[in-house]
VMD Tcl script that builds the backbone (N, CA, C; Angstrom):
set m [mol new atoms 390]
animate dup $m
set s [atomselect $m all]
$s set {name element resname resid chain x y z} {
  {N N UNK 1 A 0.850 -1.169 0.000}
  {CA C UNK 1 A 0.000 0.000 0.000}
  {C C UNK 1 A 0.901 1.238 0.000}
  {N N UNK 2 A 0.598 1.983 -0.588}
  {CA C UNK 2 A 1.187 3.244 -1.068}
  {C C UNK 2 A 0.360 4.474 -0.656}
  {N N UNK 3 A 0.547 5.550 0.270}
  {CA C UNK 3 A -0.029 6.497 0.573}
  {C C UNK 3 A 0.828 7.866 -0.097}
  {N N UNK 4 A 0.153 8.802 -0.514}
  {CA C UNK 4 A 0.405 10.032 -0.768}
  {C C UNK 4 A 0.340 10.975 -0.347}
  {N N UNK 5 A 1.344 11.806 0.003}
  {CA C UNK 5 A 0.938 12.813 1.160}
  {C C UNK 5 A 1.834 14.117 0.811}
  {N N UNK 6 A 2.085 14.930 1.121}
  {CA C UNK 6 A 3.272 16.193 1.167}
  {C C UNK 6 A 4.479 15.888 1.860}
  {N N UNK 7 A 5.910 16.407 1.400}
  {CA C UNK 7 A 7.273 16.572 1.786}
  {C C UNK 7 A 6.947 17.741 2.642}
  {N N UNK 8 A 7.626 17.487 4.296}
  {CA C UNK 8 A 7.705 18.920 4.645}
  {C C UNK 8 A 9.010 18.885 5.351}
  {N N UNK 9 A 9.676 17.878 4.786}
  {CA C UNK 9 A 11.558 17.757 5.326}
  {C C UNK 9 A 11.563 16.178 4.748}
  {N N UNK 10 A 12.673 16.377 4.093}
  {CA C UNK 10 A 13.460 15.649 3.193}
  {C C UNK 10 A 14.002 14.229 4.121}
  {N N UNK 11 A 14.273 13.284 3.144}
  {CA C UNK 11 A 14.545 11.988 3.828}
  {C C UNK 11 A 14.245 10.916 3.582}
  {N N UNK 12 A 14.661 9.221 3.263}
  {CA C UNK 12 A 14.156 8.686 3.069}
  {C C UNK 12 A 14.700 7.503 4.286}
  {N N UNK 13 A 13.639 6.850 4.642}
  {CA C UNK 13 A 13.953 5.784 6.112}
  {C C UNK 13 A 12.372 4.864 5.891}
  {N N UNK 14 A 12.748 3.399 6.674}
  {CA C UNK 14 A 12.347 2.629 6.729}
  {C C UNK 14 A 12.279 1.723 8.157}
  {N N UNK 15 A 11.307 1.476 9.018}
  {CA C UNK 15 A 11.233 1.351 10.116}
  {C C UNK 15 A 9.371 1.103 11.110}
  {N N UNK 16 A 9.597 0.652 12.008}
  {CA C UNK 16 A 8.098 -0.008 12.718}
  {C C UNK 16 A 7.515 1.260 12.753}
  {N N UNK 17 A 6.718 1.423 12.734}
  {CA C UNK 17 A 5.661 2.743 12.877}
  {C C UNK 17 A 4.710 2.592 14.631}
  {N N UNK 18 A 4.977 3.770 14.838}
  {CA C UNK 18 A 4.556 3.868 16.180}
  {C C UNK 18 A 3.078 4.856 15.818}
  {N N UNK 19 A 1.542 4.352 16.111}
  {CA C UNK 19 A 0.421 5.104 15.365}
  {C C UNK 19 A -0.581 5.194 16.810}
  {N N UNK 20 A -0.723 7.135 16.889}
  {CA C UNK 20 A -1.979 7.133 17.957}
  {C C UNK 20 A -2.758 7.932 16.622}
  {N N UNK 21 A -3.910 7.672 17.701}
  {CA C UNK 21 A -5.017 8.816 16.967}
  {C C UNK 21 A -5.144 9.976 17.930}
  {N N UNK 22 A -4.260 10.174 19.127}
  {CA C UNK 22 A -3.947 11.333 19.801}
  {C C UNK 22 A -3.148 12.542 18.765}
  {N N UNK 23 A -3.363 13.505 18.760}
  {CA C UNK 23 A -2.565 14.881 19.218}
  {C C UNK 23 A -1.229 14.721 20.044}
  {N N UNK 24 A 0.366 15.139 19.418}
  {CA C UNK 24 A 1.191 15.027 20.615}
  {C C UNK 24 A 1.477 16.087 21.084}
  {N N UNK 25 A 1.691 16.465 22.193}
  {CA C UNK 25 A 2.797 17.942 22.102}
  {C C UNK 25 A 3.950 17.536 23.095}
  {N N UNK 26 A 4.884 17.630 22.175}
  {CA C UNK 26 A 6.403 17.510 22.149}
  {C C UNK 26 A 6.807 17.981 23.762}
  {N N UNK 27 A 6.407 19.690 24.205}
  {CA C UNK 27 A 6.828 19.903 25.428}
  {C C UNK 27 A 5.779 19.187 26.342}
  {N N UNK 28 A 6.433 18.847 27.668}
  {CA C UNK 28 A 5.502 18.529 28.380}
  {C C UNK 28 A 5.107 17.314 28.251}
  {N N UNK 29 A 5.204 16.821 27.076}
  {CA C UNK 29 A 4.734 15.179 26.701}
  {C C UNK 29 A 5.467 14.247 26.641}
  {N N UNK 30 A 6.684 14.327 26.204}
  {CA C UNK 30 A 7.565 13.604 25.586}
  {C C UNK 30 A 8.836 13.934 26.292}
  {N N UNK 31 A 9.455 12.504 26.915}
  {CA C UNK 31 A 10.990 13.187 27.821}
  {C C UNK 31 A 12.219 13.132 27.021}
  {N N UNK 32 A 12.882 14.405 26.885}
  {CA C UNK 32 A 13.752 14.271 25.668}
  {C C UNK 32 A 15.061 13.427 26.188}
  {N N UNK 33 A 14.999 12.933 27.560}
  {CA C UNK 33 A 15.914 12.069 27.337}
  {C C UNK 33 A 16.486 10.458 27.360}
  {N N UNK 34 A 15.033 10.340 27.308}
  {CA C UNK 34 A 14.251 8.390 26.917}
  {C C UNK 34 A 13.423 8.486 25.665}
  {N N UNK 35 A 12.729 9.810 25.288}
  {CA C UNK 35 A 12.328 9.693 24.231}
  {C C UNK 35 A 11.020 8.689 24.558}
  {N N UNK 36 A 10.512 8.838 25.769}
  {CA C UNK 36 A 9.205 8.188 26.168}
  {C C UNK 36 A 7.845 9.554 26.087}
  {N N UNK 37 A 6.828 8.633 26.170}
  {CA C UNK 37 A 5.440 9.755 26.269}
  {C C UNK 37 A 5.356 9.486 27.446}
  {N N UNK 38 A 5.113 10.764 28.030}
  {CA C UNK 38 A 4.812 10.926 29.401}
  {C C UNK 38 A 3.543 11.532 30.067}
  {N N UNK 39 A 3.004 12.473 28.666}
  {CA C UNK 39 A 1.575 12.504 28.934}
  {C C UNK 39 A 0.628 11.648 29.664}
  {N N UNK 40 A -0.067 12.346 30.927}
  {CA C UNK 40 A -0.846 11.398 31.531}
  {C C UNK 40 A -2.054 11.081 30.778}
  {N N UNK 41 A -2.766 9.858 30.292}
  {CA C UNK 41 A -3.804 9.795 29.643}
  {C C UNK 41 A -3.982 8.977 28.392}
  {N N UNK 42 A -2.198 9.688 27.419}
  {CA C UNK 42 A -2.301 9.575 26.438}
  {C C UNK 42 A -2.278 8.350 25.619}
  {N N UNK 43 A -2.833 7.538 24.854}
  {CA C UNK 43 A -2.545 6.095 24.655}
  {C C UNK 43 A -1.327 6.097 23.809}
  {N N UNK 44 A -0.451 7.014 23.915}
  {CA C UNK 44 A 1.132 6.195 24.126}
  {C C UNK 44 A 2.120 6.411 25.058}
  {N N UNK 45 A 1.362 6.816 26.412}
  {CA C UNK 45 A 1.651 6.703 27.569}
  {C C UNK 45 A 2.595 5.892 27.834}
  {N N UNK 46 A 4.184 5.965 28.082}
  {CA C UNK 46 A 4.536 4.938 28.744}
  {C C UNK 46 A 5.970 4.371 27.477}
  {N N UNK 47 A 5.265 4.500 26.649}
  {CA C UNK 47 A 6.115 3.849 24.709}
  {C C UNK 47 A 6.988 5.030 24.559}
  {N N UNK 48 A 8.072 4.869 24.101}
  {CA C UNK 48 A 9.102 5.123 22.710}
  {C C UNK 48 A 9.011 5.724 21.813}
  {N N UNK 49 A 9.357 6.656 21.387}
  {CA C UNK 49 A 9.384 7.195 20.390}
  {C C UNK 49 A 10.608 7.211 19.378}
  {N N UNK 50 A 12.054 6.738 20.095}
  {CA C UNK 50 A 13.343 6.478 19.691}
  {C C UNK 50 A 12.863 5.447 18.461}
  {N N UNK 51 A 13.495 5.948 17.107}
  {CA C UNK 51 A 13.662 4.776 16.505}
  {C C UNK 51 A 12.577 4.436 15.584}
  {N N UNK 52 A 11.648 5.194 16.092}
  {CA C UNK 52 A 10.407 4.344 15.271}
  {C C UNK 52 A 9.526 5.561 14.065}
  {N N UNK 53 A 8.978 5.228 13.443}
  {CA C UNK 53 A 8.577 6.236 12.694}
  {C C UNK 53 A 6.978 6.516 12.923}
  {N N UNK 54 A 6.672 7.680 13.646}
  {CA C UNK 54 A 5.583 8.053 14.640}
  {C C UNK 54 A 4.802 9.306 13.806}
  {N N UNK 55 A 3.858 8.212 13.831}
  {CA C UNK 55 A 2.670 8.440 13.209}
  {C C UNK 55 A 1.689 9.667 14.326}
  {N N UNK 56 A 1.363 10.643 13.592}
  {CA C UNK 56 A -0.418 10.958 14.941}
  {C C UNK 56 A -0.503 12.259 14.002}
  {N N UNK 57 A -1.697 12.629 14.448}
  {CA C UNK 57 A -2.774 13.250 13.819}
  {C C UNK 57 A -2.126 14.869 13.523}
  {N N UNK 58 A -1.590 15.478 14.460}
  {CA C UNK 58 A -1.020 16.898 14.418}
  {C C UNK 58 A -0.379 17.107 15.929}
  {N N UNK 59 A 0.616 18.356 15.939}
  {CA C UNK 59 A 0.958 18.250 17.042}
  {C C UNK 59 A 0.458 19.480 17.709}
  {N N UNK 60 A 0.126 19.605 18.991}
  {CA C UNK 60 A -0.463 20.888 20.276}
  {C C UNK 60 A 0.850 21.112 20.884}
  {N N UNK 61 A 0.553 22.145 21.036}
  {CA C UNK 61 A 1.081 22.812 22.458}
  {C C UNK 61 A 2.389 23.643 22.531}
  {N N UNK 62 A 2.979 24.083 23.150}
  {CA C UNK 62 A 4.182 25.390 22.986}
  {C C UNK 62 A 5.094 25.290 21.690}
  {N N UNK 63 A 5.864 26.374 21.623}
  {CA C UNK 63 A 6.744 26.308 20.634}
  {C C UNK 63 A 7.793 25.798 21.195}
  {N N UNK 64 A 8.272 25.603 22.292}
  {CA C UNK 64 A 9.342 24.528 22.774}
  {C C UNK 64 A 9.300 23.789 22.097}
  {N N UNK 65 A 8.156 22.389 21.999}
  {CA C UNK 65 A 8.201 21.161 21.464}
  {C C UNK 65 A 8.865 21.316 19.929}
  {N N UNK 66 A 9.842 22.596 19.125}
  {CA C UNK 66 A 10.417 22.277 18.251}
  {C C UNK 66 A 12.029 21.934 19.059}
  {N N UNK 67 A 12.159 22.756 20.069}
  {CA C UNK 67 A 13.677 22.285 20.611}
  {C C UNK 67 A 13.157 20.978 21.519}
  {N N UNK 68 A 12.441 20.348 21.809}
  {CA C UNK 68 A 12.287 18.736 22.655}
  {C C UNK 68 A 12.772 18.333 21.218}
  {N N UNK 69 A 11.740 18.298 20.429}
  {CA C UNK 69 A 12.603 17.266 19.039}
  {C C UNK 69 A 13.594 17.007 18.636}
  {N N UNK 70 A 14.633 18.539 18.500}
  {CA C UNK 70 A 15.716 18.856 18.802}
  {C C UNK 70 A 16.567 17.902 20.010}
  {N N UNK 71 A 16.550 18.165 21.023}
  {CA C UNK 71 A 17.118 17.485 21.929}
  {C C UNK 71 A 16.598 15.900 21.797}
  {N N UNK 72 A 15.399 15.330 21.474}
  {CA C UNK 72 A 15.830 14.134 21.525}
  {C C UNK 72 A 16.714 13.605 19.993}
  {N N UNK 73 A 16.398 14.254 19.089}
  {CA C UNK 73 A 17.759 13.832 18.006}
  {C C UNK 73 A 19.225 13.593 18.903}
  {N N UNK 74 A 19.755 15.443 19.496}
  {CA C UNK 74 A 21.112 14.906 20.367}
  {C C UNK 74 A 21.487 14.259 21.138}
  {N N UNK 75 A 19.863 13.419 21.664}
  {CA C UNK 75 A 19.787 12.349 22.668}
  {C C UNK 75 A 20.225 11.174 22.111}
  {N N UNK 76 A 19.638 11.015 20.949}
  {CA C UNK 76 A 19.699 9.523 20.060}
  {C C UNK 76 A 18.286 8.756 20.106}
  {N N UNK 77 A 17.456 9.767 20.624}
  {CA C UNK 77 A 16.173 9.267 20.851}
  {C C UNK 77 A 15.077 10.120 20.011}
  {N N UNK 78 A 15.153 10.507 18.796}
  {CA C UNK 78 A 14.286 11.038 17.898}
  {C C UNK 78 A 13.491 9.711 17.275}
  {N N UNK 79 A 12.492 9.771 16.604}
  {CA C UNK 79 A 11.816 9.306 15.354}
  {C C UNK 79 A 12.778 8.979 14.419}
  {N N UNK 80 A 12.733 7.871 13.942}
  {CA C UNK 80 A 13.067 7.796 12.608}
  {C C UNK 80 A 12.598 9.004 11.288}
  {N N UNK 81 A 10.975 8.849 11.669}
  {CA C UNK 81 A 10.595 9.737 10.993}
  {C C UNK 81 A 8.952 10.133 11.555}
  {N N UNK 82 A 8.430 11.445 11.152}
  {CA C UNK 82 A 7.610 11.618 11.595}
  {C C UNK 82 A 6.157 11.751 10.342}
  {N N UNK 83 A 4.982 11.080 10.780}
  {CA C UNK 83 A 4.250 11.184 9.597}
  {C C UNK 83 A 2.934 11.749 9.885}
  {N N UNK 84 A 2.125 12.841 9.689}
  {CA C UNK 84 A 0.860 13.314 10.169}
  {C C UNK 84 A 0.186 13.625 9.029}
  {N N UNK 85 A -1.032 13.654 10.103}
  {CA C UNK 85 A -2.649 14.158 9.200}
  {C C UNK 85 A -2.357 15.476 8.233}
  {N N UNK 86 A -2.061 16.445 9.524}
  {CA C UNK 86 A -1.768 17.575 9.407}
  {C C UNK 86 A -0.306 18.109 9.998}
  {N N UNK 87 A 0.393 18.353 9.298}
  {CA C UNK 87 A 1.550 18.927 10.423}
  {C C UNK 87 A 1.198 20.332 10.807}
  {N N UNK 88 A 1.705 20.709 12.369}
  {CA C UNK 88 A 1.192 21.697 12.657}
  {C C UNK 88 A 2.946 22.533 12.579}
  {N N UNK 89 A 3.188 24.515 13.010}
  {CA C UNK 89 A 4.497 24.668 12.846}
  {C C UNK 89 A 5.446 24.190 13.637}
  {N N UNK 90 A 4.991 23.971 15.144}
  {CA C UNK 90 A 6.100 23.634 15.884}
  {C C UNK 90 A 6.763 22.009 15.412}
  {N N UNK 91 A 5.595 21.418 15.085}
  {CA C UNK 91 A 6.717 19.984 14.744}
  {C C UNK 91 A 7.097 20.689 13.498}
  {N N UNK 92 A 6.922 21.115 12.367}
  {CA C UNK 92 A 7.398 21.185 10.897}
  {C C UNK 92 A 8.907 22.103 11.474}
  {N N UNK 93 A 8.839 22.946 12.351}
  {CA C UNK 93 A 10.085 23.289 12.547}
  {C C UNK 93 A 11.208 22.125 13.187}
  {N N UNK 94 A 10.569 21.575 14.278}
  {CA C UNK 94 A 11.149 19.968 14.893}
  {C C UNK 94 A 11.593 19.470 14.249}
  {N N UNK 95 A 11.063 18.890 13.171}
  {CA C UNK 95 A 12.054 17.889 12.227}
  {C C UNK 95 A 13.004 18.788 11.305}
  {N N UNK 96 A 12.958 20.452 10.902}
  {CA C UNK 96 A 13.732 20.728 9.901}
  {C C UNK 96 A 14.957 21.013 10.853}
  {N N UNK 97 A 14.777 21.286 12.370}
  {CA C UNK 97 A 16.135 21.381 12.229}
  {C C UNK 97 A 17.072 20.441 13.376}
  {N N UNK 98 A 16.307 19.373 13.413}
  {CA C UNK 98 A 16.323 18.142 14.296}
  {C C UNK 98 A 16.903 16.971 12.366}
  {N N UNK 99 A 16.426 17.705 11.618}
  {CA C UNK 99 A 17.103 16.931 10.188}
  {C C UNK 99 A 15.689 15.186 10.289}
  {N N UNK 100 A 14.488 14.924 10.798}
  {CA C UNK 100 A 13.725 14.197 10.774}
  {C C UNK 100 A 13.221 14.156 9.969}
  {N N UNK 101 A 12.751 13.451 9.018}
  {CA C UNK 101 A 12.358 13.252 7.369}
  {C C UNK 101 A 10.772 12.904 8.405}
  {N N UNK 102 A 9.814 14.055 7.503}
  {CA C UNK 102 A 8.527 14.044 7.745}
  {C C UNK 102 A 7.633 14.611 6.316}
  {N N UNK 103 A 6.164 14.135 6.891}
  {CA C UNK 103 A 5.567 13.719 5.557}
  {C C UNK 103 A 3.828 14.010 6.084}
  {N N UNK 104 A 3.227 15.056 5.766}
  {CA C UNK 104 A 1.758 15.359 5.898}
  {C C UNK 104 A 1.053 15.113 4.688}
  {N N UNK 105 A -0.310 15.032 5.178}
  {CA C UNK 105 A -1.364 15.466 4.767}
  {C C UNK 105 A -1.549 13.498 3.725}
  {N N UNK 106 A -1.626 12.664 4.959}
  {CA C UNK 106 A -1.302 11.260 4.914}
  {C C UNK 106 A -2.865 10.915 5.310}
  {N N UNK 107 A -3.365 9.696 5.066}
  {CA C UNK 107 A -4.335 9.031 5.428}
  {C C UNK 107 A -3.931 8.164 6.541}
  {N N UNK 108 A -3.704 8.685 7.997}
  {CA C UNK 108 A -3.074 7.710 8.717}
  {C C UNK 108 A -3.922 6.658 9.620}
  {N N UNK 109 A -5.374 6.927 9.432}
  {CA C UNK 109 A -5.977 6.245 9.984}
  {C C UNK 109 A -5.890 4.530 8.898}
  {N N UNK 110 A -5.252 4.624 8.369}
  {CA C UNK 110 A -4.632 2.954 7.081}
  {C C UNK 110 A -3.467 2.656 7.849}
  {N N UNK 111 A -2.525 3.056 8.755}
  {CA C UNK 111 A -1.620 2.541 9.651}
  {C C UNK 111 A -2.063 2.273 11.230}
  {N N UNK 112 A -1.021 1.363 11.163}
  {CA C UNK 112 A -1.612 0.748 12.416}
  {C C UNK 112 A 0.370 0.631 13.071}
  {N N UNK 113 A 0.287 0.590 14.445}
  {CA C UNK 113 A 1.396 0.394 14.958}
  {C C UNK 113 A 1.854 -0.885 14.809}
  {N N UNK 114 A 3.123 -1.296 14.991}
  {CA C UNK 114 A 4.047 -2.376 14.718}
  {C C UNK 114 A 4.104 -2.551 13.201}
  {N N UNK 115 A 3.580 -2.122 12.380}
  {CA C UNK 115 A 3.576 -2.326 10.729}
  {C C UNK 115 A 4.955 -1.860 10.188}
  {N N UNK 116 A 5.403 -2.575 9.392}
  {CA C UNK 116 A 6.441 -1.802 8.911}
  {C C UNK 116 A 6.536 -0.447 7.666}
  {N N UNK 117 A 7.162 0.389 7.885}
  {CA C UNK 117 A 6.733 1.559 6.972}
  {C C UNK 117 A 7.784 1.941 6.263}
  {N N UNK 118 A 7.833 2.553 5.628}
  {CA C UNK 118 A 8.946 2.864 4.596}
  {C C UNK 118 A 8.470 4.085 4.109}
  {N N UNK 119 A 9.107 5.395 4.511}
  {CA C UNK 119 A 8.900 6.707 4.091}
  {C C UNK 119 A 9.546 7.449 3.194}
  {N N UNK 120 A 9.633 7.730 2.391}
  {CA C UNK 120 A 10.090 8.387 0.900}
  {C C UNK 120 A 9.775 10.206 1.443}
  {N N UNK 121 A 10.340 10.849 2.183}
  {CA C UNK 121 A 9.457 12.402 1.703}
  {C C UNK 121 A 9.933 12.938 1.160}
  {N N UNK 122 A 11.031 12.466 0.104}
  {CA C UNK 122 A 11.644 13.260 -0.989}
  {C C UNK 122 A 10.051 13.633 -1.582}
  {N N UNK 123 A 9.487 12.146 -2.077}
  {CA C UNK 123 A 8.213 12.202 -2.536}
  {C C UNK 123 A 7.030 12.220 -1.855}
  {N N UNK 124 A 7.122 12.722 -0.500}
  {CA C UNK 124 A 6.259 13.015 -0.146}
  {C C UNK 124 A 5.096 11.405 0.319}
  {N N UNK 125 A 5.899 10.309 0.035}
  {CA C UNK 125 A 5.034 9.122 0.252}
  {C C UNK 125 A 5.218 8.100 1.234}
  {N N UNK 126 A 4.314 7.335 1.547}
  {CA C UNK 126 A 4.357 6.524 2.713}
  {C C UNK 126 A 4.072 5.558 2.152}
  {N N UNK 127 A 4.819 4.269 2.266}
  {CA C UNK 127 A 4.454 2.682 2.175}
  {C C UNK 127 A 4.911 1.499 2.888}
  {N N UNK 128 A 4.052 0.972 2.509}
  {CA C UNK 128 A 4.227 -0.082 3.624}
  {C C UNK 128 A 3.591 -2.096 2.884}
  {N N UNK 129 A 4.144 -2.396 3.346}
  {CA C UNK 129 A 4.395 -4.089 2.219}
  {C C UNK 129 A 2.665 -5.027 2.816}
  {N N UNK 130 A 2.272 -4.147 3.950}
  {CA C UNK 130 A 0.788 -5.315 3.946}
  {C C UNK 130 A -0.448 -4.492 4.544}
}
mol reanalyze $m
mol bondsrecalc $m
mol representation Tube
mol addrep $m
């Protein structure tokens, strides 16, 4: 399956996809130095974000959450890659200068977590083998 979506930072990577149908916001949510969700509530409460290519709908909340992204890259605990509904500015700044190959305006409710994904955002596309 092949999804089509917009380039909004360059990159091409291949890797498990981590998928909420939450909203993240980077500050406050996410510890930049496990690269865990820490949001109370959130159903990825608790999970990883290191490594995996993390899927969710758009991101909330301060303009910090472009330097958390930031810091978890210098952590070693960024996304592979990041893929949304909508990207909102604070992540679109997150990945450009965190260097995270990300990709909007995706049908992500067709991913599911543990799937394997394969992101192209030269072209702006998302696929995945089942």
């Amino acid at each position: 399956m092949k999804l089509q979506g917009r380039k909004v930072f360059r990159g091409k990577v291949a890797g498990e996809a981590l998928v909420t149908t939450q909203d993240i916001s980077f500050y406050g949510g996410c510890d930049p130095q496990t690269g865990q969700i820490v949001e109370k509530g959130h159903e990825l409460e608790g999970k990883s974000v290191a490594g995996k290519v993390l899927v969710f709908p758009t991101g909330k909340g301060s303009t910090v959450g472009s330097y958390i992204l930031y810091a978890l890259r210098k952590n070693g605990k960024a996304p592979l890659a990041i893929v949304n509904k909508i990207v909102d500015p604070v992540v679109a700044v997150g990945c450009i200068i965190s260097e995270i190959p990300a990709v909007d305006q995706v049908q992500i409710d067709r991913l599911h977590s543990g799937q394997k994904v394969e992101v192209d955002a030269d072209h702006g596309a998302v696929s995945t083998s089942g």
